[in-house]
C-alpha positions in Angstrom: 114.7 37.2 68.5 111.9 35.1 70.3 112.2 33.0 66.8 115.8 32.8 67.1 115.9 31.2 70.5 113.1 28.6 69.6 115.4 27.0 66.5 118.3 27.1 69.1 116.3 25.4 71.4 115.3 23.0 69.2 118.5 22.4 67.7 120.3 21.9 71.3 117.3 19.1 72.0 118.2 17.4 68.9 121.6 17.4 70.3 121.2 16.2 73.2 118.8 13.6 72.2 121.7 12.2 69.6 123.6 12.3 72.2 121.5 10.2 74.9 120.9 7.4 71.9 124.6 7.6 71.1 125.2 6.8 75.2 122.5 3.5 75.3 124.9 2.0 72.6 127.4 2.0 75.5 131.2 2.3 74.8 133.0 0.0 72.5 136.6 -0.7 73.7 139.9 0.7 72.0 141.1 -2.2 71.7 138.0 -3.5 70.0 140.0 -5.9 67.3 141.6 -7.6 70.5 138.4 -8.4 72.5 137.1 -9.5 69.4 139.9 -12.1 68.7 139.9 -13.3 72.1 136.7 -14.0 72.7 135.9 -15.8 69.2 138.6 -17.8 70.2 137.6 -19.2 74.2 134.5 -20.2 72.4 136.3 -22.2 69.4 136.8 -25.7 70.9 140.0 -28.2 69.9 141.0 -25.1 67.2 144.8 -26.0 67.3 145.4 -22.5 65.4 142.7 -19.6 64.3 143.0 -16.7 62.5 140.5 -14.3 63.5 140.6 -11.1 61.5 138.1 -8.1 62.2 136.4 -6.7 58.6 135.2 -3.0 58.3 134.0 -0.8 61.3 131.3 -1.7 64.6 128.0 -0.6 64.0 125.4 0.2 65.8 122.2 -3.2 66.4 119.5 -3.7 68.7 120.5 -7.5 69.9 117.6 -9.8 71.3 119.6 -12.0 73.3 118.9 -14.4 76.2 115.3 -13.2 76.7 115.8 -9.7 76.5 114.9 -7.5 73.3 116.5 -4.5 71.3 119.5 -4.0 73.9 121.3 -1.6 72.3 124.3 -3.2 70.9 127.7 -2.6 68.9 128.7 -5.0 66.3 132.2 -6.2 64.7 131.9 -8.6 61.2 134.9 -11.3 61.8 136.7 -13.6 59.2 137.8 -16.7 61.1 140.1 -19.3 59.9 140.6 -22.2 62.1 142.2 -25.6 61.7 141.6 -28.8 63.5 142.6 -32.4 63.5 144.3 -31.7 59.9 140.7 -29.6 58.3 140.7 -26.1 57.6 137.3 -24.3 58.2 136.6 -20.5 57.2 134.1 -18.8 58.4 132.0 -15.4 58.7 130.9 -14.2 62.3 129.5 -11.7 63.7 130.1 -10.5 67.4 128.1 -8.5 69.8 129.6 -6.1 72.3 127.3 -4.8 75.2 128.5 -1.8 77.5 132.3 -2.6 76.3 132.3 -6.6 76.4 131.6 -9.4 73.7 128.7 -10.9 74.9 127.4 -12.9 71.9 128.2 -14.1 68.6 125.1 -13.9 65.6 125.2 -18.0 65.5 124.6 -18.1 69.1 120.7 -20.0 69.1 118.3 -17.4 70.0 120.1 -14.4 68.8 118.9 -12.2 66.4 120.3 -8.4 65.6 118.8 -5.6 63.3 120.9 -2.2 62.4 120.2 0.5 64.5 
């Protein structure tokens, strides 16, 4: 019996540790695909018309970004298509959610991101 409640134990602080690293990552918003589009687009300047288009699922980084190291991070892969003054540009992105919000995007200067 005294075995028995040991593995539990265990087990239930495995748990709960998953848990407490699944809570640093913060919450990603439902509406994840929106923030996404909006944001790449305030930072696209004299775009007349983008296309911003969210590829597989977030996942889990540490983000080093503006002096601070492995903050625990979500990120979203983007396909953006943007045309301006009569040149269409295509282009991969990534973009870094913090604690619900976009906050960065991977070809910001002095960003860097490893998978969690």
């Amino acid at each position: 019996m005294k075995k028995m409640i040991g593995i539990l134990g265990v087990m239930a602080g495995a748990m709960l540790a998953g848990q407490a690293l699944a809570q640093d990552f913060g919450r990603l918003p439902a509406s994840y695909q929106q923030s996404t589009e909006s944001y790449v687009k305030s930072r696209m300047a004299g775009a007349d018309v983008a296309s911003v288009e969210c590829t597989g699922h977030p996942y889990r980084v540490y983000l080093d970004v503006r002096g601070r190291e492995d903050v625990p991070a979500w990120a979203v892969k983007v396909n953006v298509e943007a045309r301006a003054y009569q040149r269409t540009s295509r282009e991969k992105l990534t973009v870094f959610f913090v604690n619900g919000r976009p906050v960065a995007i991977g070809d910001d200067r002095g960003v860097s991101y490893r998978k969690a």
